[in-house]
N, C-alpha and C positions, 0 to 999 in steps of 0.2 A: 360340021364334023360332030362326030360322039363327043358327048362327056368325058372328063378322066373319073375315072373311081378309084384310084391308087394314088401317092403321091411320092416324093424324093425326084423330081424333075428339076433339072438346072433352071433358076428364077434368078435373074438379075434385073438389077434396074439402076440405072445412073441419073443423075440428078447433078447440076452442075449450074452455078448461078456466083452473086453475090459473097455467097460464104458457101465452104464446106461443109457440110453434113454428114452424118453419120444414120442409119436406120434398120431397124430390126424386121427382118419376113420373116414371117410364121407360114409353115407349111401342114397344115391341116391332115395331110397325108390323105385326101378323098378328092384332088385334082384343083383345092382349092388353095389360096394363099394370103396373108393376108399383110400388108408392109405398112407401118408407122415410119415418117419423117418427122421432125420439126426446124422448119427454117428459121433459122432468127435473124436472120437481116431481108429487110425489104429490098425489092426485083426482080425481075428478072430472071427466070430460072428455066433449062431444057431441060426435060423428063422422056429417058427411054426407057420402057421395059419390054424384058424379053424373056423367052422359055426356050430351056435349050439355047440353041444359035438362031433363031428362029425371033424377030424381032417384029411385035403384035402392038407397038402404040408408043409413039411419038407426038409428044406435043413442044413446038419447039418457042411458043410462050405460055408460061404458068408465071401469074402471077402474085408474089407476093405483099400483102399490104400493111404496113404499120401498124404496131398495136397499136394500145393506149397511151397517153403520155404519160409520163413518168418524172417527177418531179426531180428524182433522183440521179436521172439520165441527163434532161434536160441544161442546155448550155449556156453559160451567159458570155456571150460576145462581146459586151465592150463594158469594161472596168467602170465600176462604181466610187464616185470619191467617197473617200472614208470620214472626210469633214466635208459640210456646207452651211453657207449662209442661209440663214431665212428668209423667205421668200423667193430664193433660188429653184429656178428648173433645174430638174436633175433628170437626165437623158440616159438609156440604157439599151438593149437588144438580149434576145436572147433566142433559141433554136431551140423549139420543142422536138424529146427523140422520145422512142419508147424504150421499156427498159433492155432492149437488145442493144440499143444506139444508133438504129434509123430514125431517120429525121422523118417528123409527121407533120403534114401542111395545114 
């Protein structure tokens, strides 16, 4: 089809996964548009968008991947004794997430 050269056309896009999101379309007003998300939980996520009622691009896996580990995020699973003997093994676990609080492998 032609180009648009104008713009104010209905753009929407759903996005649906892990967590709720919020995101900003910029409409250029010359047929173009342009959308920011940011997911912050890792998975899983379907992406429709559309113009008008008029639905041009489904993908129904996007995925998304853990950031970096985060110290601060990060979990410690089994309690640390507060006293030990010397020469004692001292046994612990812990769950690296990123600062969102998905778990990173």
């Amino acid at each position: 089809g032609n180009m648009r050269s104008t713009g104010g056309d209905l753009f929407r896009i759903s996005l649906s996964g892990p967590s709720v999101t919020s995101g900003v379309v910029q409409d250029f007003n010359n047929g173009t548009f342009l959308a920011q998300y940011q997911l912050e939980l890792a998975g899983d996520y379907v992406l429709v968008v559309a113009v008008g009622f008029d639905q041009f691009l489904y993908i129904p896996r996007l995925t998304c991947e853990p950031a970096a580990v985060s110290g601060d995020a990060t979990q410690l699973l089994r309690r640390i004794p507060s006293e030990v003997v010397a020469g004692t093994e001292i046994t612990f676990a812990t769950q690296a997430r990123d600062r969102f609080g998905s778990k990173v492998q």
